[in-house]
C-alpha positions in Angstrom: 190.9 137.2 213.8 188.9 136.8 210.6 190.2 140.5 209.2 194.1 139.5 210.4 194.2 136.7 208.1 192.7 138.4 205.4 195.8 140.9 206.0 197.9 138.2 206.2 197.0 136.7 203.0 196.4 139.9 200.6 199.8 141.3 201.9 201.7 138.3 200.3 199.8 139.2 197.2 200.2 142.4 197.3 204.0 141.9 197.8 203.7 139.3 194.8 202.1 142.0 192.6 205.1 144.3 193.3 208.4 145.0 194.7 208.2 148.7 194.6 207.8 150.5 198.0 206.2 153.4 196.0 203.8 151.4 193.7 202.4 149.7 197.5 201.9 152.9 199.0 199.9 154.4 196.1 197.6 150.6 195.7 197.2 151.5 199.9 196.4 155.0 199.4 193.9 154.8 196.7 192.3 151.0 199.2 191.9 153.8 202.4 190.6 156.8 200.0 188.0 154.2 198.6 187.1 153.0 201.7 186.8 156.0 203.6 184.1 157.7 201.1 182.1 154.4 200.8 182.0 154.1 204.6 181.0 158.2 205.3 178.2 157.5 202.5 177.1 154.4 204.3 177.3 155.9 207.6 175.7 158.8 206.5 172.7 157.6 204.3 172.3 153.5 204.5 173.4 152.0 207.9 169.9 152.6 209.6 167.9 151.7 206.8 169.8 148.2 207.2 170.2 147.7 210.5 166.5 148.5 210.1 165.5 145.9 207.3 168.0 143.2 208.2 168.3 143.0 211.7 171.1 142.9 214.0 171.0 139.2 214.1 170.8 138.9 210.6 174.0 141.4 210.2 176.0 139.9 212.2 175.5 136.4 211.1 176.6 137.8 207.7 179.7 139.0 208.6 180.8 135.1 209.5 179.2 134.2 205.7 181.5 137.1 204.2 184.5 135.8 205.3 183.5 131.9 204.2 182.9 133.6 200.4 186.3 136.0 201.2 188.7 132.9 201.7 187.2 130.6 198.9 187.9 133.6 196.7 191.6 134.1 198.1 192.0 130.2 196.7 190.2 130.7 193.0 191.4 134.5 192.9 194.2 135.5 194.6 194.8 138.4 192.1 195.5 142.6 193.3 192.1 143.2 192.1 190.3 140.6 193.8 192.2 141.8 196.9 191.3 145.8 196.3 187.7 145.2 195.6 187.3 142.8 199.0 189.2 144.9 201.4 187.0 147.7 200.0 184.1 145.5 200.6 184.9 143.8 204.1 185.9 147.4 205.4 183.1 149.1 204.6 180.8 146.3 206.0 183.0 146.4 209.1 182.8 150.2 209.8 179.5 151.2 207.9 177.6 148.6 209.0 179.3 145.5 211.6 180.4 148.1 213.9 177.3 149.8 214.0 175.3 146.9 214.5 177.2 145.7 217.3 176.2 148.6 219.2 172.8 148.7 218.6 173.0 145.0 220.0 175.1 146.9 223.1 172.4 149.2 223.6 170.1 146.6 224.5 171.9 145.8 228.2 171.6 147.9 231.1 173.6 151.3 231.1 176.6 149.1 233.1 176.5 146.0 231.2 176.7 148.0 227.9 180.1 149.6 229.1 181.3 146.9 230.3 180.5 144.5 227.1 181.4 147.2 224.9 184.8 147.4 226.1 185.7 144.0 226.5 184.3 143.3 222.8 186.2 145.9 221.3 189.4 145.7 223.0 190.0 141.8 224.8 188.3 140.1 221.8 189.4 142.7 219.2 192.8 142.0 220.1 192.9 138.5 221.0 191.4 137.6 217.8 194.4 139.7 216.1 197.2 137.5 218.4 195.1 134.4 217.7 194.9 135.0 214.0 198.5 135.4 214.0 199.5 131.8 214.2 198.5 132.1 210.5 201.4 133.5 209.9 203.5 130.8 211.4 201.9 128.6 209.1 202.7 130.7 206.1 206.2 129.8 206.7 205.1 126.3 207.1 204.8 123.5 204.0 201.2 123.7 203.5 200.9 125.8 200.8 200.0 129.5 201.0 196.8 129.2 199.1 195.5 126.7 201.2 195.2 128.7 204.5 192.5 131.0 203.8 190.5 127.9 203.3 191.4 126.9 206.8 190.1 130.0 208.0 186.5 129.2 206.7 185.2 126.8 209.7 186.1 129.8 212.5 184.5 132.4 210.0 181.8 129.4 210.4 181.9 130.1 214.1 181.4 133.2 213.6 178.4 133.3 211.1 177.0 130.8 214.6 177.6 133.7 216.6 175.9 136.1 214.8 172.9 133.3 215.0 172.8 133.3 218.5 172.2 136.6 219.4 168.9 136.6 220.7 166.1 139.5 219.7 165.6 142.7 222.0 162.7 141.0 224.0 164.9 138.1 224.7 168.0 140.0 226.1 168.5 140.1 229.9 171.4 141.2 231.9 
C-alpha cells in the first residue's frame, strides 16, 4: 500500500515535470537501470551483512520509518529529482534488503507454515495493500490538495514501522 501511493504521488510529478511520452520513458528507463545495478550489488555483496548487523526486526521496522521520511519529503520536495533518488532508494531497500528480510523471518516457521505465510504475504497482502492504497487516487481527484495526501499516508506507514516492532526474535517464534 505504502509503495502504491508513492506511485501515485511521483507519477503526478512526473507528469508535471513533462508532457513528453519520450522524455517519461527515458526518466523510467534510466529509474529501472539504476535500480537494478544497486539492488544486484546489494543482493550480491551487502544484504547478509545487514540482515546480519540489524536484525530482521529492526529492518522491517525501518521500512514503516522510510516511508514516514518519504511522504514528509513529497510535501517539502515534490521535485523529479527528489522523486528519482527515492524510488531508487525505496526499491532497492525493497528488493535488496525488505524482501530478503521477510524471508529470513519466513524461514523461522515450520516447513508448512513458511509456504503457507509466504504466499499469503506476498500475494493477499501484496495485493490488497495495492487495491487499498488505491483509494488514494480517488482522493487525488478530490479537494484536498494533492500535496497533502502523502502526509496522510504517514500514520499507516506508522502502522507499519509497529509491525516491523512486533515481530518477535527466532527463540520466540512458534507455529
Amino acid at each position: 500500500a505504502m509503495m502504491t501511493i508513492h506511485w501515485i504521488t511521483s507519477v503526478r510529478i512526473i507528469e508535471g515535470w513533462s508532457a513528453i511520452g519520450e522524455t517519461r520513458i527515458i526518466f523510467f528507463s534510466n529509474l529501472e537501470q539504476t535500480v537494478t545495478i544497486l539492488t544486484l550489488f546489494t543482493q550480491f555483496f551487502l544484504t547478509s551483512a545487514i540482515i546480519r548487523f540489524a536484525g530482521p526486526k529492526n529492518i522491517l521496522m525501518l521500512y514503516g520509518f522510510l516511508f514516514i521520511g518519504v511522504f514528509i519529503g513529497y510535501y517539502v520536495n515534490p521535485s523529479i529529482s527528489y522523486v528519482f533518488a527515492v524510488t531508487v532508494i525505496l526499491r532497492l531497500f525493497e528488493y535488496g534488503i525488505n524482501k530478503p528480510t521477510r524471508e529470513v523471518v519466513f524461514s523461522y516457521l515450520k516447513r508448512m507454515d513458511r509456504y503457507k505465510s509466504s504466499v499469503l504475504a506476498e500475494t493477499f497482502f501484496v495485493r490488497f495493500g495495492d487495491f487499498s492504497a488505491s483509494i488514494f487516487i480517488v482522493l487525488t481527484k478530490s479537494s484536498i490538495a494533492f500535496s497533502h495526501i502523502p502526509l496522510l499516508a504517514i500514520p499507516f506507514a506508522g502502522c507499519l514501522a509497529f509491525l516491523g516492532f512486533k515481530i518477535p526474535p527466532k527463540e520466540k517464534i512458534t507455529s
